[in-house]
C-alpha positions as CSV (number, residue, x, y, z in Angstrom):
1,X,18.3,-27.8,69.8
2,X,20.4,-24.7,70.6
3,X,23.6,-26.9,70.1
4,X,22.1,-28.5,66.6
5,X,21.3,-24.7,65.1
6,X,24.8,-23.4,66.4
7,X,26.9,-26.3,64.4
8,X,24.5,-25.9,61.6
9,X,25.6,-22.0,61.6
10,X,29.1,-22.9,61.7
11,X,30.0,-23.3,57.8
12,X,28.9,-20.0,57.0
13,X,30.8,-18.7,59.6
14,X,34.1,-20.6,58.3
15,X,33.2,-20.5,54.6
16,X,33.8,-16.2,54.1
17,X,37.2,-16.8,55.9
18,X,38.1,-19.3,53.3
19,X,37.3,-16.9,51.0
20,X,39.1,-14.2,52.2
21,X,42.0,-16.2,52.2
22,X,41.6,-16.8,48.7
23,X,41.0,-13.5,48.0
24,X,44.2,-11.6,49.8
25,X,45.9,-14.8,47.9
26,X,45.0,-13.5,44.7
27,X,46.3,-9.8,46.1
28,X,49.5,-11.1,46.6
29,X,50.1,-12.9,44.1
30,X,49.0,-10.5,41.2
31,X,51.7,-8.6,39.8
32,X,54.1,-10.9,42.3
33,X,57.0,-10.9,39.3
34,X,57.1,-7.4,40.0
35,X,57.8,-7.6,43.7
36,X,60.9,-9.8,43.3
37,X,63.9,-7.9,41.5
38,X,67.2,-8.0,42.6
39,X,66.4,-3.9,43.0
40,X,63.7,-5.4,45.9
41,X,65.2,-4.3,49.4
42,X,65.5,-7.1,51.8
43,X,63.0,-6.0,54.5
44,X,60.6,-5.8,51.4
45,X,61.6,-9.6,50.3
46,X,61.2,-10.7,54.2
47,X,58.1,-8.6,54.3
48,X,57.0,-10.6,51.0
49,X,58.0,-14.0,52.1
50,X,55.9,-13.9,56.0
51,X,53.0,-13.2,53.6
52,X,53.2,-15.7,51.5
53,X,54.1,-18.5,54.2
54,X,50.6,-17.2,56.4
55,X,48.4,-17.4,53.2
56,X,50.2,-21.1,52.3
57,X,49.3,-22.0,56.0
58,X,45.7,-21.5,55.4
59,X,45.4,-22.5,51.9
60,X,48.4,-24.8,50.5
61,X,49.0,-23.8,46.7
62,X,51.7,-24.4,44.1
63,X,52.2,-21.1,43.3
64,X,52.5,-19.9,46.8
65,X,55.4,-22.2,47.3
66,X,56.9,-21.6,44.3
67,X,57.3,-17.7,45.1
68,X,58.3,-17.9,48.5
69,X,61.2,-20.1,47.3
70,X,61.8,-17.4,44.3
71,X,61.7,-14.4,47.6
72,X,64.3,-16.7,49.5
73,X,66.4,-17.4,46.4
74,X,66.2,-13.1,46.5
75,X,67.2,-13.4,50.2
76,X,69.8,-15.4,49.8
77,X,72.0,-12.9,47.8
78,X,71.3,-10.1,50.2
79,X,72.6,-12.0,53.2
80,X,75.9,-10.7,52.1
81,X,78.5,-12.0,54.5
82,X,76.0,-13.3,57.1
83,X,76.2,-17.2,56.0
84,X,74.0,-18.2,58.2
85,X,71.2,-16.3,56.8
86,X,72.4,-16.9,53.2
87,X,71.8,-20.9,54.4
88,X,68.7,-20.6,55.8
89,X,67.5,-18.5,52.9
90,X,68.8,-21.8,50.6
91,X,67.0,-24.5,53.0
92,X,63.4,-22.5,53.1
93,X,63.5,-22.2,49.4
94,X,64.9,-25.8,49.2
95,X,62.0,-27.5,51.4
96,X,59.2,-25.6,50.0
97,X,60.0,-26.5,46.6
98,X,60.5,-30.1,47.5
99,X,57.2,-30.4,49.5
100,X,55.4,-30.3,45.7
101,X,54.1,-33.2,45.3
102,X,53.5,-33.0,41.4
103,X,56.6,-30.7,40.5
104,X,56.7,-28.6,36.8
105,X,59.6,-27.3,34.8
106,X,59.8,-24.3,36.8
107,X,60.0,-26.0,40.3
108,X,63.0,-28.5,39.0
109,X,64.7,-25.2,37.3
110,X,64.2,-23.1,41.0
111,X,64.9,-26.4,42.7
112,X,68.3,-26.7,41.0
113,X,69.1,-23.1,41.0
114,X,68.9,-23.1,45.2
115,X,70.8,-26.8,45.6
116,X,73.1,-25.4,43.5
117,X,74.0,-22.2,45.5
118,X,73.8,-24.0,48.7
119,X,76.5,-26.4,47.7
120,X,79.1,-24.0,49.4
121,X,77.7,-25.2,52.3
122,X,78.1,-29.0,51.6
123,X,81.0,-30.9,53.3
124,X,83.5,-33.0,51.3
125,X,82.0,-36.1,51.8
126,X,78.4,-35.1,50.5
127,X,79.2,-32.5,47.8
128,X,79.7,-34.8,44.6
129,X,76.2,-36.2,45.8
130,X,74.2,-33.1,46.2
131,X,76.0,-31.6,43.0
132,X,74.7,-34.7,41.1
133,X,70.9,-34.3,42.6
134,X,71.7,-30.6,41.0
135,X,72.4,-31.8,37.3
136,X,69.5,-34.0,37.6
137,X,67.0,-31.6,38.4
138,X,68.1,-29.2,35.6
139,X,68.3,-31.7,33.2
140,X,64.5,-32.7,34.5
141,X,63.4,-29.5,33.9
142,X,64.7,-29.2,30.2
143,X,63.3,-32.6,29.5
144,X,59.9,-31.7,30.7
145,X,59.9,-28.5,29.1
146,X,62.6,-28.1,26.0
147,X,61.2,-24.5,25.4
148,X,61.3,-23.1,28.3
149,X,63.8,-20.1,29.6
150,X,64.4,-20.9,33.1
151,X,64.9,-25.0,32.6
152,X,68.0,-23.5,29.8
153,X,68.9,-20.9,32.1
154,X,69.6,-24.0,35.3
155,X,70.9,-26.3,33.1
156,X,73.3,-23.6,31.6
157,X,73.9,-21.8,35.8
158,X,75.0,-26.1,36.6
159,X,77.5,-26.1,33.5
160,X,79.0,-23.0,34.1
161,X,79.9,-23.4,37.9
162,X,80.8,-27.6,37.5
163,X,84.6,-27.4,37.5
164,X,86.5,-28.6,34.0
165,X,88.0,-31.2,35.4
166,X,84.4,-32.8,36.4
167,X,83.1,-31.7,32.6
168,X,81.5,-28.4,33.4
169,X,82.1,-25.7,30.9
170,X,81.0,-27.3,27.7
171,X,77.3,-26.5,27.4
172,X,76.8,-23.3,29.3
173,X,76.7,-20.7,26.3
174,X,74.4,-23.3,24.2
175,X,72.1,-23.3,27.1
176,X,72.4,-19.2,27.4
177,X,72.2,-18.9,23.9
178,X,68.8,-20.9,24.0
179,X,67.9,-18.9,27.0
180,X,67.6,-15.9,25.7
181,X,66.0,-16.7,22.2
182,X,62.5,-18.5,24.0
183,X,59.1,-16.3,25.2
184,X,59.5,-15.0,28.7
185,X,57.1,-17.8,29.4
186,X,54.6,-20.2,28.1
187,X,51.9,-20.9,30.5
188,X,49.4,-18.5,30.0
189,X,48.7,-18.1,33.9
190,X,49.1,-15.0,35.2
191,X,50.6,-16.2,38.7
192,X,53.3,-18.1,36.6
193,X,57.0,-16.7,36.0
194,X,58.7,-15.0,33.6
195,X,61.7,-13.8,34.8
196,X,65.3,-15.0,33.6
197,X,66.3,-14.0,30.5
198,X,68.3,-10.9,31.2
199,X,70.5,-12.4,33.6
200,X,70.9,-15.2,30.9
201,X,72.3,-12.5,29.1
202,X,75.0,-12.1,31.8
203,X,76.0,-15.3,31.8
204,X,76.0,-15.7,28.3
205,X,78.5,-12.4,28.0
206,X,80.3,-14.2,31.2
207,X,80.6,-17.7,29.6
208,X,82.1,-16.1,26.1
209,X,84.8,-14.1,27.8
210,X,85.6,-17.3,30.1
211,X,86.0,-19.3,26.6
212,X,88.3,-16.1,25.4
213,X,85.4,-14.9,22.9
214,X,85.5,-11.4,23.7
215,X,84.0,-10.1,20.4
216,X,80.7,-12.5,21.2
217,X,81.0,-11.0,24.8
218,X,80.7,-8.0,23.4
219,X,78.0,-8.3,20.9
220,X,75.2,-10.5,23.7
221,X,76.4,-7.3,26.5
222,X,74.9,-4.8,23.4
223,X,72.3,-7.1,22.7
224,X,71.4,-7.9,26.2
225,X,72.0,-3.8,27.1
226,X,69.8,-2.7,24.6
227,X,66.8,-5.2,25.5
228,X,67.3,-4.0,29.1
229,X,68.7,-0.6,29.6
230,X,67.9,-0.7,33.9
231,X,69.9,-4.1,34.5
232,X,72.5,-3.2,36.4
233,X,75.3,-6.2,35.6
234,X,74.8,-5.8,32.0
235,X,75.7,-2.1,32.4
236,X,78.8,-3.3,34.2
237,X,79.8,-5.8,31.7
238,X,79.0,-3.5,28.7
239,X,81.6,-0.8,30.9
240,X,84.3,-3.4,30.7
241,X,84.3,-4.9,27.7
């Protein structure tokens, strides 16, 4: 009888740590945009990402994946010369991303935005291959979503880094340009992104002075400066041009 009335009393035991998970999940995730800026130190990002991966352990979500793949995307570019971090910055954010079952716009645009970065670490016999699986994704993610920013903004990153000889070059500004005149973001969800559009600025400025269109540079730098007087890159591309 003892054993009956002790399994009986087990849900209510398990159900308030369920809850609590659910609960410091909502902590972390509210206001998570804000945590993850390229002015975020590292430990902060690494800090960040352990959280994340515990809550996912004990309560698998979208959204959780989603951001620990945005904070290792962040990780990746302050591996500096450290490759093998940078790599297994690109492979965390890779694998969580693909382990969606039902991916969105914004996983496809992340997705390609990581497989394209970790390209430089693809050998010559794979790299045409994994640079294709990188197109496709962007072009998924515009497909799914035509409106939104981050879908332009991959699509747009793939162009401007394929090669001219293997057709890259020709669509990176239109993508940019698209970029930057959509909402910060659509879905209405509070846990859902909206970063991107200043740093399609950059490469819009980047992909006009590339195509020798210095006076357009000049006038998305302004533009872009004006809209966001803190981002650092802009400040250095208004300084040169």
């Amino acid at each position: 009888m003892k054993k009956y009335l002790l399994l009986l009393a087990l849900p209510v035991v398990l159900m308030p740590s369920r809850g609590m998970a659910q609960a410091r999940g909502q902590n972390v995730l509210t206001g998570i945009q804000r945590q993850i800026t390229w002015q975020t130190p590292a430990d902060s990002l690494q800090l960040l990402a352990k959280n994340l991966n515990q809550l996912r352990s004990e309560k698998p979500n979208a959204f959780l994946n989603y951001w620990e793949a945005f904070t290792q995307y962040h990780l990746y570019f302050r591996a500096g010369k450290d490759e093998a971090q940078a790599q297994e910055a690109l492979n965390k954010g890779i694998e969580l991303l693909e382990a969606i079952p039902s991916k969105t716009t914004e996983h496809y645009a992340l997705l390609s935005l990581l497989q394209g970065l970790n390209l430089k670490f693809a050998s010559f016999l794979t790299v045409a291959f994994k640079a294709g699986t990188v197109k496709e994704n962007a072009e998924k993610a515009v497909a799914m979503a035509p409106d939104n920013l981050r879908a332009h903004y991959a699509s747009g990153i793939n162009d401007f880094y394929t090669p001219k000889q293997y057709g890259g070059g020709k669509m990176a500004a239109t993508h940019f340009l698209k970029a930057i005149s959509l909402p910060d973001k659509l879905d209405p969800n509070p846990y859902a992104p909206n970063w991107g559009k200043a740093d399609a600025y950059c490469y819009l400025v980047q992909a006009y002075q590339a195509a020798g269109k210095t006076d357009l540079a000049r006038k998305y730098a302004a533009e872009g400066l004006s809209k966001y007087p803190d981002h650092a890159r802009l400040q250095g591309l208004v300084a040169k041009l």
